[in-house]
C-alpha positions as CSV (number, residue, x, y, z in Angstrom):
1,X,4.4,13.3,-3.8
2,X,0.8,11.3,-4.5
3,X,0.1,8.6,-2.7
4,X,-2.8,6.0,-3.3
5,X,-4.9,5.0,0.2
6,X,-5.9,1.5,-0.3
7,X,-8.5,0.8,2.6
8,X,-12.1,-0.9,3.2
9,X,-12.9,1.2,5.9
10,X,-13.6,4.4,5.1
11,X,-13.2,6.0,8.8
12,X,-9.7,4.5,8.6
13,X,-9.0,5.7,5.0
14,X,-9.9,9.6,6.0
15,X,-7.4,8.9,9.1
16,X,-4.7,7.7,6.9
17,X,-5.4,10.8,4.6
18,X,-5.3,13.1,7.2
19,X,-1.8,11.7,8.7
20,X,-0.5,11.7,5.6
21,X,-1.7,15.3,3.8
22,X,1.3,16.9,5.5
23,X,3.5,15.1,3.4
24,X,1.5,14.3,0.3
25,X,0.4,16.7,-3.0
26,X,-2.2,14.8,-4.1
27,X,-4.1,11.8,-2.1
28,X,-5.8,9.4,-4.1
29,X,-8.5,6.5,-2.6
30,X,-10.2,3.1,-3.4
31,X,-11.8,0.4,-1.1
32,X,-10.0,-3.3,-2.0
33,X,-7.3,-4.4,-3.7
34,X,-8.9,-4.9,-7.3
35,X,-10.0,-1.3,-7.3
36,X,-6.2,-0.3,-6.6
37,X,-4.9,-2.1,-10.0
38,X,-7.0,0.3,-12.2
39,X,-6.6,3.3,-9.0
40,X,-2.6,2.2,-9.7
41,X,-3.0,2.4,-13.5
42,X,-4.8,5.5,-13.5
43,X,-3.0,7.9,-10.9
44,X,0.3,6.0,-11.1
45,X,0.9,7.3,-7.7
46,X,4.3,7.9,-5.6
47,X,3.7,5.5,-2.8
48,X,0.6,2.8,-2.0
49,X,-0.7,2.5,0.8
50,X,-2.2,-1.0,1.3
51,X,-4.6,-3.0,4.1
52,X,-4.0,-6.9,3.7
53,X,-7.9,-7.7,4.5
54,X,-10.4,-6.8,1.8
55,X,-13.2,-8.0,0.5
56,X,-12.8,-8.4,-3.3
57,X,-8.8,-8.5,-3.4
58,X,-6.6,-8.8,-0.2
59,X,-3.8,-6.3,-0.5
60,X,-0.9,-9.3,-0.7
61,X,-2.4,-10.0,-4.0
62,X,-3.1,-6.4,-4.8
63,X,0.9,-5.6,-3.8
64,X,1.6,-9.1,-6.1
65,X,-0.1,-8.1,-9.2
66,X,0.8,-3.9,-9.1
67,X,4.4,-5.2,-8.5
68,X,4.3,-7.5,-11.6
69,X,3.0,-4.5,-13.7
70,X,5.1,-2.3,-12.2
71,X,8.7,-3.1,-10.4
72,X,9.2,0.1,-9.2
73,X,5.6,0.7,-7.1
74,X,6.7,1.3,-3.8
75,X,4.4,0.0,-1.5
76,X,3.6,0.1,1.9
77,X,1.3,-2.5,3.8
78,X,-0.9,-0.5,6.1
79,X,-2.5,-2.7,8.5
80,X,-4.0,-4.6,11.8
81,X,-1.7,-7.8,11.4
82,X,1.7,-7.7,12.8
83,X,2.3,-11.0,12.5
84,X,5.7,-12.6,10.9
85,X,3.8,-14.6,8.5
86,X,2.5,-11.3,7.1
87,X,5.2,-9.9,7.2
88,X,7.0,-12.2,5.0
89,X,4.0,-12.3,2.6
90,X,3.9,-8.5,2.0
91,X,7.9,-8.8,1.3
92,X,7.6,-11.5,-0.6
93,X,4.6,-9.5,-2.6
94,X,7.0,-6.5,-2.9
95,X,6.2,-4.0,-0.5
96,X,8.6,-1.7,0.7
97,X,7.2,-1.1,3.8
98,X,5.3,-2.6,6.8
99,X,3.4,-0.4,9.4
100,X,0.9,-2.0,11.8
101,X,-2.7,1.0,12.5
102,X,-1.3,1.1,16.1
103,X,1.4,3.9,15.2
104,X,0.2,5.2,11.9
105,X,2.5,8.5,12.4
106,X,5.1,6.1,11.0
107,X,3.6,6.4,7.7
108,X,4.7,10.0,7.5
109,X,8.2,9.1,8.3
110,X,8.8,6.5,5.9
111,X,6.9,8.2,2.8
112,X,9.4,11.2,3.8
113,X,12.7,8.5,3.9
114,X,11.2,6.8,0.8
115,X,10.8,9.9,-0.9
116,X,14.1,11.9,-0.4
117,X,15.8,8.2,-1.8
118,X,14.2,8.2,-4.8
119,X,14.7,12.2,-5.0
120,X,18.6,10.9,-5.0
121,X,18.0,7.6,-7.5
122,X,15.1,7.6,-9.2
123,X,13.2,4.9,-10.9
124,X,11.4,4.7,-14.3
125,X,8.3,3.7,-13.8
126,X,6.8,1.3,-16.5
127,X,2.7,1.0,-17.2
128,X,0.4,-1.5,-17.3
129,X,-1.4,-3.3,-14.4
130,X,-3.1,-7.2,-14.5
131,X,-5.7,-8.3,-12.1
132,X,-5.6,-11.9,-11.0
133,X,-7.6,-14.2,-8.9
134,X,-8.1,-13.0,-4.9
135,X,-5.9,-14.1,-2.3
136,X,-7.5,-15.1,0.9
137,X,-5.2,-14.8,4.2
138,X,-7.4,-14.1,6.8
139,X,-5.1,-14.2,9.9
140,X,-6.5,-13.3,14.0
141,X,-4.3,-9.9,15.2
142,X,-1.8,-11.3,17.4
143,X,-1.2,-8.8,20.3
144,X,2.1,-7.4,20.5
């Protein structure tokens, strides 16, 4: 599988790749959301794997706008936030997925559920990615 690291900091991103190399062929990386539409268009990757806070694009938008391109991207938000709100937002967006940085060895067992489900039905994937303007939804980290 290939999977697409969408994160702004970089420390994070190389902790996310190394979680998720065990399951993962290929492991492509970019630093907002607006970078991940042509990333997206470019790799057409597996599986996404999305931060909500970024500078240029927040990944809700990001997820919006690779989801209108492409109904099929499976994406997983990948983040600090585990708030309901968010949580809403990313499902609304179209992400398949919703892991909070505090137990980032989830990530490996849902790329491996996602992946043996689409092994059994898979998708066509369609091309084609638009970039729109930025959504900002800065939230504080509520403590669980």
């Amino acid at each position: 599988m290939n999977v697409l690291i969408v994160e702004d900091n970089s420390a994070m991103r190389r902790l996310i790749k190394k979680i998720v190399s065990q399951v993962a062929d290929e492991v492509y990386e970019c630093g907002d959301g607006a970078e991940a539409l042509a990333a997206y268009a470019l790799h057409r990757p597996d599986y996404v794997l999305m931060d909500i806070e970024m500078s240029v694009m927040d990944g809700i938008t990001a997820t919006a706008r690779i989801r209108a391109a492409d109904p099929t991207a499976k994406i997983i938000i990948v983040t600090d936030y585990d708030q309901v709100e968010l949580r809403e937002a990313a499902q609304e967006a179209g992400a398949c997925g919703y892991v909070v940085k505090d137990d980032l060895l989830e990530l490996v067992r849902i790329l491996e559920r996602l992946d043996e489900s689409s092994a059994r039905y898979p998708l066509k994937k369609t091309t084609g990615v638009q970039q729109g303007a930025p959504h900002n939804n800065k939230q504080k980290k509520e403590k669980r």
